[in-house]
C-alpha positions as CSV (number, residue, x, y, z in Angstrom):
1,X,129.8,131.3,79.6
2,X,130.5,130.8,83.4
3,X,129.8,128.1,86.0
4,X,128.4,128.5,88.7
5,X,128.3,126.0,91.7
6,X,126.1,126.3,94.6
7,X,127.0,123.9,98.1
8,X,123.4,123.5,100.0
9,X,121.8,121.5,101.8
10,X,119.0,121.2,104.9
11,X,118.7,118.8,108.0
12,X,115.4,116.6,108.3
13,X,113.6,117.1,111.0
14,X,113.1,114.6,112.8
15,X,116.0,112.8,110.6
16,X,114.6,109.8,108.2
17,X,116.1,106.9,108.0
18,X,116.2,103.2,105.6
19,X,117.8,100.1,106.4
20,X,121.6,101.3,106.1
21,X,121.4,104.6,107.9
22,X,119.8,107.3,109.6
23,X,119.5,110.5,107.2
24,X,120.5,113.8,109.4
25,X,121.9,116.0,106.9
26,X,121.0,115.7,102.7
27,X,123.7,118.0,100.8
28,X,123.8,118.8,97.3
29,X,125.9,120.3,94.8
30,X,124.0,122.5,92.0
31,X,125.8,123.5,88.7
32,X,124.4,126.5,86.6
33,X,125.7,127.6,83.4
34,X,125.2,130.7,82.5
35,X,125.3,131.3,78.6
36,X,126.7,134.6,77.0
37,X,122.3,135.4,76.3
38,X,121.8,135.1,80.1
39,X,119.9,131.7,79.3
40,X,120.9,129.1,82.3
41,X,120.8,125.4,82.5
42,X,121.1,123.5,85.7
43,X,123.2,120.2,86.8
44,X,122.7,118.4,90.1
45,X,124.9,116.1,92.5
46,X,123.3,114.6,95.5
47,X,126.1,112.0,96.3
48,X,129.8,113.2,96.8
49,X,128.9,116.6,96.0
50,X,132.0,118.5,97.8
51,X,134.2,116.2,95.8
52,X,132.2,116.6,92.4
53,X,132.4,120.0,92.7
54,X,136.4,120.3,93.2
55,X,136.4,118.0,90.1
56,X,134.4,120.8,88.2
57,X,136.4,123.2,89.2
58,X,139.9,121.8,89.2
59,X,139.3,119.4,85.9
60,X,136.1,119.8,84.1
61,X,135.7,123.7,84.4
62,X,138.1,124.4,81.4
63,X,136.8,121.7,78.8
64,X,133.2,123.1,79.2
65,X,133.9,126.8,79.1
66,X,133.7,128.6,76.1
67,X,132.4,125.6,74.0
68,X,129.0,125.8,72.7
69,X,126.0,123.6,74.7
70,X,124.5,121.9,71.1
71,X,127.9,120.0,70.9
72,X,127.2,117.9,74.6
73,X,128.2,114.7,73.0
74,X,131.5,115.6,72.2
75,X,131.8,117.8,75.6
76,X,130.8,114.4,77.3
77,X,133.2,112.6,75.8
78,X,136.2,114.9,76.0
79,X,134.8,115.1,80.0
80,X,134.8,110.9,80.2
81,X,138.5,110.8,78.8
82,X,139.8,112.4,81.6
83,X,138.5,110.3,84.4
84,X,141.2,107.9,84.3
85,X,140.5,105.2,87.7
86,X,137.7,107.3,88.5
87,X,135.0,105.9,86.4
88,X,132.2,105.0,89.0
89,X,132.9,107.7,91.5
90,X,132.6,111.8,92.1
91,X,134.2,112.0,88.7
92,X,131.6,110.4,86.5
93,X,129.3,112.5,89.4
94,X,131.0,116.4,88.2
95,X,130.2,114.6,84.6
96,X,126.7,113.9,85.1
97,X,125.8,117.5,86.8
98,X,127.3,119.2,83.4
99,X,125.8,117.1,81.1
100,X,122.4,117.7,82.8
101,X,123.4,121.9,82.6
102,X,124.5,121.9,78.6
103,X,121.4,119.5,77.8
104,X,119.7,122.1,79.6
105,X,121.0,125.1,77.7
106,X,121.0,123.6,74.8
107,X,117.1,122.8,74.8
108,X,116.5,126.4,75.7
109,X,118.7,127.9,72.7
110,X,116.5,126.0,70.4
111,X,113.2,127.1,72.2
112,X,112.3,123.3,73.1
113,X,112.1,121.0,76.1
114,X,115.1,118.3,76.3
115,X,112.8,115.4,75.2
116,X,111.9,116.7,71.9
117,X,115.7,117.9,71.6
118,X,116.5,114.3,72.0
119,X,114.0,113.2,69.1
120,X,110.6,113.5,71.1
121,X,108.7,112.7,74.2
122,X,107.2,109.6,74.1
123,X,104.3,110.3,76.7
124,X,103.2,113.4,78.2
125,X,102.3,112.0,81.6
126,X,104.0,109.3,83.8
127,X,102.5,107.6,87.0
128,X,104.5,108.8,89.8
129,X,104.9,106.7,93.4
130,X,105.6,108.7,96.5
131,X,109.0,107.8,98.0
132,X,108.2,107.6,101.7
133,X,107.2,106.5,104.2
134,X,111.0,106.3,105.7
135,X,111.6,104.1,109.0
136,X,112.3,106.4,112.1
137,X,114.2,106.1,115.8
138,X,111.1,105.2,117.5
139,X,110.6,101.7,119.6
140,X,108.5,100.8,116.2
141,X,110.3,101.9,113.7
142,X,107.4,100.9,110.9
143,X,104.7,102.4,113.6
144,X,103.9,105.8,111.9
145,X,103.7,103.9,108.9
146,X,99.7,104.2,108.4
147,X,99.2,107.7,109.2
148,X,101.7,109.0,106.5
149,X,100.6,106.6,104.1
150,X,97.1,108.2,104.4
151,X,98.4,111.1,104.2
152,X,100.4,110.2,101.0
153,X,97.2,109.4,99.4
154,X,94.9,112.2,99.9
155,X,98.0,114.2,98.0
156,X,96.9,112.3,94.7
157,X,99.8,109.3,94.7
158,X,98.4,106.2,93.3
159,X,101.5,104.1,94.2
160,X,103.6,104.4,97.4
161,X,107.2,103.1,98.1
162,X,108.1,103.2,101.7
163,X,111.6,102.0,103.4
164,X,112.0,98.6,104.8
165,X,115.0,96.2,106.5
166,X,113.7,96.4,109.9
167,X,113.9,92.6,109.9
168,X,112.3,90.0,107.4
169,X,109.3,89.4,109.9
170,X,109.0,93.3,110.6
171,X,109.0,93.6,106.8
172,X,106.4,90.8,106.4
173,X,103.8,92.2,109.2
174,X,104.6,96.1,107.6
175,X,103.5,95.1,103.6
176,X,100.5,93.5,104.8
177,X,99.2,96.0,106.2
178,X,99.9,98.4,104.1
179,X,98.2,96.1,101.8
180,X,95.2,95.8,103.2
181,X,94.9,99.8,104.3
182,X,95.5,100.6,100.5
183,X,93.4,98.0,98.7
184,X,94.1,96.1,95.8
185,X,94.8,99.4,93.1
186,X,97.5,101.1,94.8
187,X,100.9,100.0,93.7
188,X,103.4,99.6,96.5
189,X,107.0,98.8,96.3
190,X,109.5,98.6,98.8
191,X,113.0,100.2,99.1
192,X,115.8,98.6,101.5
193,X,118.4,100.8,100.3
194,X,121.2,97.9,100.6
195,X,120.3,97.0,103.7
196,X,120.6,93.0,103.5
197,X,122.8,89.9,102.6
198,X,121.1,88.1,99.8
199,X,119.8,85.2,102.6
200,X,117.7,87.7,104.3
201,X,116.7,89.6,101.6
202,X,115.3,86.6,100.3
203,X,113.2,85.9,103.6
204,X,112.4,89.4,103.6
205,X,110.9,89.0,99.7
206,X,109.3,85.5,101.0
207,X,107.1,87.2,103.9
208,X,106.6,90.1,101.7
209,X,105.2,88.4,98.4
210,X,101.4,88.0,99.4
211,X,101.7,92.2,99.9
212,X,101.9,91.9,95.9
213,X,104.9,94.2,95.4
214,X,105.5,95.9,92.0
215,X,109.3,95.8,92.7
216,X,111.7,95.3,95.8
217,X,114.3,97.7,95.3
218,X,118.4,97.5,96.5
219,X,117.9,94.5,98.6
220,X,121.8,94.3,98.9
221,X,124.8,96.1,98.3
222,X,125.0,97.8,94.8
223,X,127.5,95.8,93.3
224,X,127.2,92.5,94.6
225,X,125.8,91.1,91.3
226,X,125.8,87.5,92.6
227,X,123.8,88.5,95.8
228,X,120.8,90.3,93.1
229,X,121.4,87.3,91.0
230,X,120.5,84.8,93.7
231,X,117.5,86.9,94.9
232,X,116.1,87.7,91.3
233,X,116.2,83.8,90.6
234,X,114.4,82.7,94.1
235,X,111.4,85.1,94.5
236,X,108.6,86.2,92.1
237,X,108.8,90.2,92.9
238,X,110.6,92.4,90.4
239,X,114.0,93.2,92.0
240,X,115.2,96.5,90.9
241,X,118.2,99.0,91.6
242,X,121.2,100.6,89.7
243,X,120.5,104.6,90.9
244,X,124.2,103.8,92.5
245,X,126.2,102.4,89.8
246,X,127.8,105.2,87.5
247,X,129.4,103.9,84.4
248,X,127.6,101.8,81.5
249,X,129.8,98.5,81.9
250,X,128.8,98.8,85.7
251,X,124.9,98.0,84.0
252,X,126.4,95.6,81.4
253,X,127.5,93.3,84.0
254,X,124.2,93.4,86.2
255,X,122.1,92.6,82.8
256,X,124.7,90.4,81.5
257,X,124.3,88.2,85.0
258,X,120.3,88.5,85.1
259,X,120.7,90.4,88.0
260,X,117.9,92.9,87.6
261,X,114.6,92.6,86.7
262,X,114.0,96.8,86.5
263,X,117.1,99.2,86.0
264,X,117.1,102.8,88.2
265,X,120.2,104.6,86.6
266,X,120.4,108.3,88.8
267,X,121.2,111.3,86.4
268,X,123.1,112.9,88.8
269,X,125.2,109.8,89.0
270,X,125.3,107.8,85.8
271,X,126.1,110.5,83.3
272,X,123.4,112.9,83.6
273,X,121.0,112.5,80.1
274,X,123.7,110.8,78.1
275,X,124.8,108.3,80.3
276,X,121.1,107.1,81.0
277,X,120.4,107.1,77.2
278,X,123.0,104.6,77.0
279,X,122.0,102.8,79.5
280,X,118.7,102.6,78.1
281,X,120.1,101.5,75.0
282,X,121.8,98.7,76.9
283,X,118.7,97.7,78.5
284,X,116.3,97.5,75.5
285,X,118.4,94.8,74.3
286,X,117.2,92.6,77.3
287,X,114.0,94.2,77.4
288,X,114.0,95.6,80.5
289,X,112.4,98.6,81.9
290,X,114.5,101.7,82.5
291,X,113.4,104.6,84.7
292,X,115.5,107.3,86.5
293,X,115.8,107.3,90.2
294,X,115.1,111.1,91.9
295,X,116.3,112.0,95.6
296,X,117.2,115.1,95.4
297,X,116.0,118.8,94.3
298,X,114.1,120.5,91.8
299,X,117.0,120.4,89.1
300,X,117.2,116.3,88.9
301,X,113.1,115.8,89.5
302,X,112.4,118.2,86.2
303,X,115.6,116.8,84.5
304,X,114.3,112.5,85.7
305,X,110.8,114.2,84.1
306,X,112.9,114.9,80.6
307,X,114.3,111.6,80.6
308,X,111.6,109.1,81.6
309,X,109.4,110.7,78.7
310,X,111.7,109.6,76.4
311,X,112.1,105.6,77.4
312,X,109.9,102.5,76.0
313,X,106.8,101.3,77.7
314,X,107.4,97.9,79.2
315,X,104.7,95.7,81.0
316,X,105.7,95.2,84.9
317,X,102.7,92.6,86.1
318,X,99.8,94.9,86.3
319,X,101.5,97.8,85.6
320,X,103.7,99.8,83.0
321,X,107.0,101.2,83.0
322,X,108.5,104.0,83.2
323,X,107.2,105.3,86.9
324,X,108.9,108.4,88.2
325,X,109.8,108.8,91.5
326,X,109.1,111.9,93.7
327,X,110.3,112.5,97.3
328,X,106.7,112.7,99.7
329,X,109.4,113.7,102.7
330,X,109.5,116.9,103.9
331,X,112.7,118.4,101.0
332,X,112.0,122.4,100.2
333,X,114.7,122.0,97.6
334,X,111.9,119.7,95.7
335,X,109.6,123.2,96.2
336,X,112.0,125.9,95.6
337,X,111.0,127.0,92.3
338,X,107.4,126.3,92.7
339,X,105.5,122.9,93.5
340,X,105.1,120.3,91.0
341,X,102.1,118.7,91.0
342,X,100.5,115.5,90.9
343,X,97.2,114.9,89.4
344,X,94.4,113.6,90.9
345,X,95.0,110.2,88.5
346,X,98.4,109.9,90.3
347,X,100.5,111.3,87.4
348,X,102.6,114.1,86.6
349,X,102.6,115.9,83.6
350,X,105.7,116.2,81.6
351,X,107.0,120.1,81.3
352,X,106.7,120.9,77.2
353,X,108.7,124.6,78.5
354,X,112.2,125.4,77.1
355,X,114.7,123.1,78.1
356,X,113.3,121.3,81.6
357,X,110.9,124.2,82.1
358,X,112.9,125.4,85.3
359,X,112.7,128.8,86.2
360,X,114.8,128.7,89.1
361,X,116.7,131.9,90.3
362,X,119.4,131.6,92.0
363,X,119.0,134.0,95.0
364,X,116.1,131.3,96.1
365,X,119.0,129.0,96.8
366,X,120.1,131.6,99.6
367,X,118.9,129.8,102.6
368,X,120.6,126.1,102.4
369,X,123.4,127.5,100.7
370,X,126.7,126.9,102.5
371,X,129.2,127.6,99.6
372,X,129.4,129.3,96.3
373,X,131.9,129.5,94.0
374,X,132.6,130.2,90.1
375,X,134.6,129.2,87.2
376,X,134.8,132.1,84.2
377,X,136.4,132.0,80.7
């Protein structure tokens, strides 16, 4: 076996931007492991990646090599025993992109996808919700808001989830209208990526709630359990969030507080397909909805694909859980091995192909790729 790691990335243009930041530059590491039979699975990170990527090389690299994919349980524990501090960080991060890579491999080796390796799809479609619009520099930053939106749904989306924070008022006056240009059967749920104290996220909620929102998601900071608490306790809308938090006791504290209302664990971040299994497990015991967050490239929307097949329904107001998220910006590292489409019903079907049914070669990586490197036996 060898790894593989590919550093790659792109600029927006024009940049995008949420609440917290302005996005000018999205970087990403990509871990492939290449099996003895030429088979390869894949692994992302699209937070930390330079510093997951020294933690696979310098750490991780020699526990993984040699050892055969089918036994990822005991490779992920063997992994999680040498994180020490580091369990919410780039460490759990390198974790996460080689889990994803040996589930991968694994599926392949036995000739099925990674849901029915894990005992079986439970759906073959999911609704998907178009993760845009995002607010821009402009004098109105929600102002171009309408046009992409349109846009969003002549591509087939049935459900749209575009940034907000501007300001509560902004936020009040944008969801309206977004309301009444979509009608009453297109889901909308709003993202402020952290953006707020609880007080204003809580007016922001307040001016929002006639827009009938199927979830608010990271009103504030990702662990600042007291802040979701006191927002999930004074508004009606779902509050949801998690695709930042990395280790399991990370979730047991947010469910054990009543601080979330729908859970967003990230592959790339939480563990890759073991990690969010447990917290799925976790969740089920409060009978929550779990369903993977996906910003990022090919690798984690086929592997978030895998993984939301295999979750519970749950009933969210008029709708049902799992949703799965796919980035409507402009990202040709979503497109790179071939688009994946949504149906004219606003769903996307789950790949049945050998392991996440990505055919993805390596030499297509060759224009966003700033650094390569491997790791051999």
């Amino acid at each position: 076996m060898e790894i593989r790691g590919y550093q790659l990335g792109f600029a927006p243009a024009p940049a995008i931007g949420n609440a917290r930041t302005m996005i000018r530059r999205r970087d990403f590491m990509l871990v492939e492991l290449v099996a003895d039979t030429g088979a390869r699975g894949w692994g992302e990170v699209f937070s930390s990646p330079a510093a997951a990527a020294a933690l696979v090389r310098t750490r991780l690299s020699g526990l993984v090599l040699g050892a055969s994919p089918h036994h990822h349980g005991r490779l992920y524990e063997v992994m999680l025993g040498t994180l020490g501090y580091d369990r919410r960080g780039p460490g759990m991060m390198a974790i996460s992109a080689l889990d994803m890579a040996l589930h991968d491999l694994a599926a392949q080796d036995r000739g099925t996808s990674v849901a029915e390796m894990l005992g079986g799809a439970l759906r073959g479609v999911l609704p998907a919700y178009a993760s845009a619009p995002f607010i821009t520099e402009a004098a109105d930053p929600y102002g171009h808001y309408q046009a992409e939106v349109d846009a969003i749904l002549r591509r087939g989306f049935r459900a749209v989830k575009p940034r907000a924070g501007v300001s509560p008022r902004a936020d009040g006056a944008m969801a309206l209208a977004m309301r009444r240009q979509v009608g009453p059967d297109v889901a909308i749920m709003v993202d402020i990526n952290q953006g707020y104290t609880a007080r204003a996220a809580i007016e922001s909620a307040r001016r929002m709630e006639e827009a009938d929102l199927l979830w608010i998601e990271e009103p504030v900071q990702a662990e600042d359990i007291p802040g979701y608490a006191a927002i999930s306790a004074a508004v009606p809308t779902a509050i949801a969030g998690g695709e930042a938090l990395g280790s399991l006791a990370a979730f047991r504290d947010v469910l054990a507080a009543g601080a979330m209302s729908v859970l967003q664990p990230d592959l790339t971040v939480c563990g890759g397909y073991t990690g969010f299994l447990r917290i799925a497990a976790l969740a089920a015991a409060y009978d929550l909805p779990v369903m993977p967050h996906v910003f990022g490239t090919v690798v984690n929307m086929r592997a978030a694909l895998q993984a939301a097949a295999l979750v519970p329904a749950r009933r969210g107001g008029a709708s049902a859980y799992p949703w799965i998220e796919y980035d409507a910006s402009v990202n040709p590292l979503l497109d790179v091995a071939g688009a994946l489409p949504v149906r004219p019903d606003g769903t996307m079907e789950v790949p049945v192909a050998p392991g996440t049914g990505l055919d993805l070669q390596a030499e297509r990586l060759a224009p966003w790729v700033t650094e390569t490197w491997r790791c051999n036996a």
